[in-house]
C-alpha positions as CSV (number, residue, x, y, z in Angstrom):
1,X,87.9,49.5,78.9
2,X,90.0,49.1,81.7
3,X,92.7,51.5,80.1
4,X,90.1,54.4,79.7
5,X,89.1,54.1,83.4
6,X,93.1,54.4,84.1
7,X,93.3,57.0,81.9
8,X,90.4,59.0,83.1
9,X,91.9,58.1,87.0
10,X,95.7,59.2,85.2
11,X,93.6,62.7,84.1
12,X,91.6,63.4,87.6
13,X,95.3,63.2,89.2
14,X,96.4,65.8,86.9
15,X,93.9,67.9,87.7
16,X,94.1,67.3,91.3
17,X,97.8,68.3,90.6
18,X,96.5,71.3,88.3
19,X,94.0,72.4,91.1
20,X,97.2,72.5,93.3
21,X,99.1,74.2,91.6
22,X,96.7,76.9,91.3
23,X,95.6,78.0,94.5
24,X,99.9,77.9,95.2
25,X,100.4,80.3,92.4
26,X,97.1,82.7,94.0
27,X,98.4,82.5,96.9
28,X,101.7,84.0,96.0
29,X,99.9,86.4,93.8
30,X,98.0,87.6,96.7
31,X,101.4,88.2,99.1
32,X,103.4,90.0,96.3
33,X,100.1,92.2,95.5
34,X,100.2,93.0,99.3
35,X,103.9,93.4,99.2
36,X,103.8,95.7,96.1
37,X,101.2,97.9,97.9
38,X,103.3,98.2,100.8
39,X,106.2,99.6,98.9
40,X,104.0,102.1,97.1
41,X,102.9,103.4,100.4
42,X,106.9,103.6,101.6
43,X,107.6,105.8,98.7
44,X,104.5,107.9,99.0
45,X,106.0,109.0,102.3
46,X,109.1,109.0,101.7
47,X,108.0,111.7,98.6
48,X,106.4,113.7,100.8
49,X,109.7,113.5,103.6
50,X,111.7,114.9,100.4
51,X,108.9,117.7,99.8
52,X,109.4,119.2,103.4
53,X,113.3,119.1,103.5
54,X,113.3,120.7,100.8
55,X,110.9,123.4,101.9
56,X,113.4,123.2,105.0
57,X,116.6,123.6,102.7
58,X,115.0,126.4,101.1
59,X,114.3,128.6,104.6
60,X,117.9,127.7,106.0
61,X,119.4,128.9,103.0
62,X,117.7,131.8,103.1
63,X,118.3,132.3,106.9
64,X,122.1,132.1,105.9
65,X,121.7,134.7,103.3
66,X,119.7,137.0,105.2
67,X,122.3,136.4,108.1
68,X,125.4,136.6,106.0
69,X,124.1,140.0,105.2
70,X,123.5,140.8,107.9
71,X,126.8,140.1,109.3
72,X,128.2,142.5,106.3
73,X,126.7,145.6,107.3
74,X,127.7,144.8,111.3
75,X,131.5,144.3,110.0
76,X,131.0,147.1,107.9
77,X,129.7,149.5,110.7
78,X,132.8,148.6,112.8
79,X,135.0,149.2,110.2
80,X,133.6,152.5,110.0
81,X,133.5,153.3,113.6
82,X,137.3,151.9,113.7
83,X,138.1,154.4,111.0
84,X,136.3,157.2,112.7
85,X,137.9,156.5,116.5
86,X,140.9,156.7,114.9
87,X,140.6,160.3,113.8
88,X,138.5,161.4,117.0
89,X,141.5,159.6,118.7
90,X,144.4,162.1,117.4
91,X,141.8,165.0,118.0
92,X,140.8,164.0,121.8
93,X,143.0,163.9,125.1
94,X,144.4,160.4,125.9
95,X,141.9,159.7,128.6
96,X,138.6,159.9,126.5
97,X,140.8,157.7,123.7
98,X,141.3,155.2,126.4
99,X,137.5,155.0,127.6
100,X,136.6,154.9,123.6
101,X,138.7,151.8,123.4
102,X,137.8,150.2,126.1
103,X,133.9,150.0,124.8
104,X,135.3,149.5,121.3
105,X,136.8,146.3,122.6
106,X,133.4,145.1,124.2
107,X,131.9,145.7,121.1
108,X,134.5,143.9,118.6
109,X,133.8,141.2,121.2
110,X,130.3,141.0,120.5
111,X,130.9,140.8,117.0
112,X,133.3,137.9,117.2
113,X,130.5,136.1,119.1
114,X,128.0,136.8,116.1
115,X,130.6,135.8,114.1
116,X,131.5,132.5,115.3
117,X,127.7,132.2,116.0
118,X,127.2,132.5,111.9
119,X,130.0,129.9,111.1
120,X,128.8,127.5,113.6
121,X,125.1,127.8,111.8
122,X,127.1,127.8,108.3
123,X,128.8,124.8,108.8
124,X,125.5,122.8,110.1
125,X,123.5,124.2,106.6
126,X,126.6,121.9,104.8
127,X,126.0,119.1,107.0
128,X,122.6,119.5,106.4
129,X,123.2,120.0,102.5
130,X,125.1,117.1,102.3
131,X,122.1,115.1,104.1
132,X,119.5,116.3,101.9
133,X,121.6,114.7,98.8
134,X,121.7,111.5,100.3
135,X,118.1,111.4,101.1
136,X,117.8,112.4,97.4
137,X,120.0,109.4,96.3
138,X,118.2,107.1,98.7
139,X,114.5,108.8,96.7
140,X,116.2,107.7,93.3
141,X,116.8,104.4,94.5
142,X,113.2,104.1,95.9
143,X,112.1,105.2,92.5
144,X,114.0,102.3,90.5
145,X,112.4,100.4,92.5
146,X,109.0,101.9,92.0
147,X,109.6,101.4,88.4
148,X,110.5,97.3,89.1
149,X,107.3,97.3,90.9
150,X,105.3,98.3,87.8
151,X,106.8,95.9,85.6
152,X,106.2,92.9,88.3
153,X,102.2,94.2,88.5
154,X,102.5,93.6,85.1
155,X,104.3,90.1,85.0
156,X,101.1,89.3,87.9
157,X,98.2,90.8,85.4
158,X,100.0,88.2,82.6
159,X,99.8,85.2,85.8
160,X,96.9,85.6,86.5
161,X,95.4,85.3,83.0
162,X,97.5,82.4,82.4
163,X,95.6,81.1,85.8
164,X,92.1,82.0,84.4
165,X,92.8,80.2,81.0
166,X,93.7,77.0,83.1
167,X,91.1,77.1,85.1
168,X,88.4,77.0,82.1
169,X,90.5,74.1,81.0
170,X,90.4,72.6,84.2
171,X,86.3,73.0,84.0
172,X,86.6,71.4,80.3
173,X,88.5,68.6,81.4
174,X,86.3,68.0,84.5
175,X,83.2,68.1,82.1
176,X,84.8,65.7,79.9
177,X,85.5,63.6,82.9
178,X,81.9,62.9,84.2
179,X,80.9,62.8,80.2
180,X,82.9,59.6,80.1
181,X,82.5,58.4,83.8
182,X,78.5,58.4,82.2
183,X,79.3,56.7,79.6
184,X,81.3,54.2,81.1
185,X,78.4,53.7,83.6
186,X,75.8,53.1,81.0
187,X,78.0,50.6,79.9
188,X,78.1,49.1,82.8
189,X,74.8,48.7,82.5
190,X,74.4,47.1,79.6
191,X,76.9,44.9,79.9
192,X,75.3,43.7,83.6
């Protein structure tokens, strides 16, 4: 008699252990639930960061092409009027060929200064090129991740079965419990 009461008192602890257990292992289902829905937010942004660069890569390369055109037909013109002072020049008095220069100078100058104005603007598109593929490598690594946190909800769905099916075990034992602490009363009483 005496080893059934121990045994029942052996049983309670385990469940008391069991019960323990339990609400650890919700507990850290809830914070990696709330951790997993924080990530999913980060790389929600972080897609829609990668949309609008790239929207933004798009119009500076087309700024550049438009520019580099332009730049073309401006080096082309001066070629042309370059070739065209030159045979006004051996046509016209020395004076008027001076004066020509002269604004033909200011005017090669401007175009130096457009110039260097487009290779300055080139050279930031690269930098900003070569940014734009590290933020994409940075995307891919957010999307390994992404795909680590699918198979974790998956390990947590699996937990938290495994937590259900103890718990009606828990309730099975517990019923069992108070089944024999009855009986062990009404023995009591008949013994008394």
């Amino acid at each position: 008699m005496i080893d059934k009461i121990k045994g029942i008192l052996g049983l309670q602890k385990q469940i008391e252990e069991l019960e323990k257990s339990f609400s650890e292992n919700r507990v850290q289902a809830e914070k990696l639930t709330s951790e997993i829905s924080d990530l999913k937010e980060q790389i929600i942004g972080l897609r829609s960061e990668v949309v609008q660069n790239k929207k933004a890569q798009d119009q500076y390369s087309d700024d550049l092409k438009k520019m580099d055109k332009d730049v073309d037909g401006v080096v082309k013109r001066v070629n042309d009027s370059v070739n065209n002072l030159n045979l006004v020049a051996r046509q016209m008095p020395k004076d008027i060929f001076t004066q020509l220069r002269d604004e033909l100078r200011e005017s090669i100058k401007k175009v130096k200064i457009e110039l260097d104005s487009y290779n300055t603007l080139k050279d930031e598109m690269n930098n900003i090129k070569i940014n734009i593929k590290e933020f994409n490598t940075e995307i891919s690594k957010f999307k390994s991740i992404s795909s680590g946190i699918k198979a974790a909800d998956f390990e947590l769905v699996r937990h938290q079965k495994n937590l259900e099916s103890n718990d009606r075990e828990k309730l099975a034992l517990m019923k069992k419990i108070d089944t024999l602490e009855r009986l062990i009363s009404k023995m009591r009483r008949r013994n008394n």
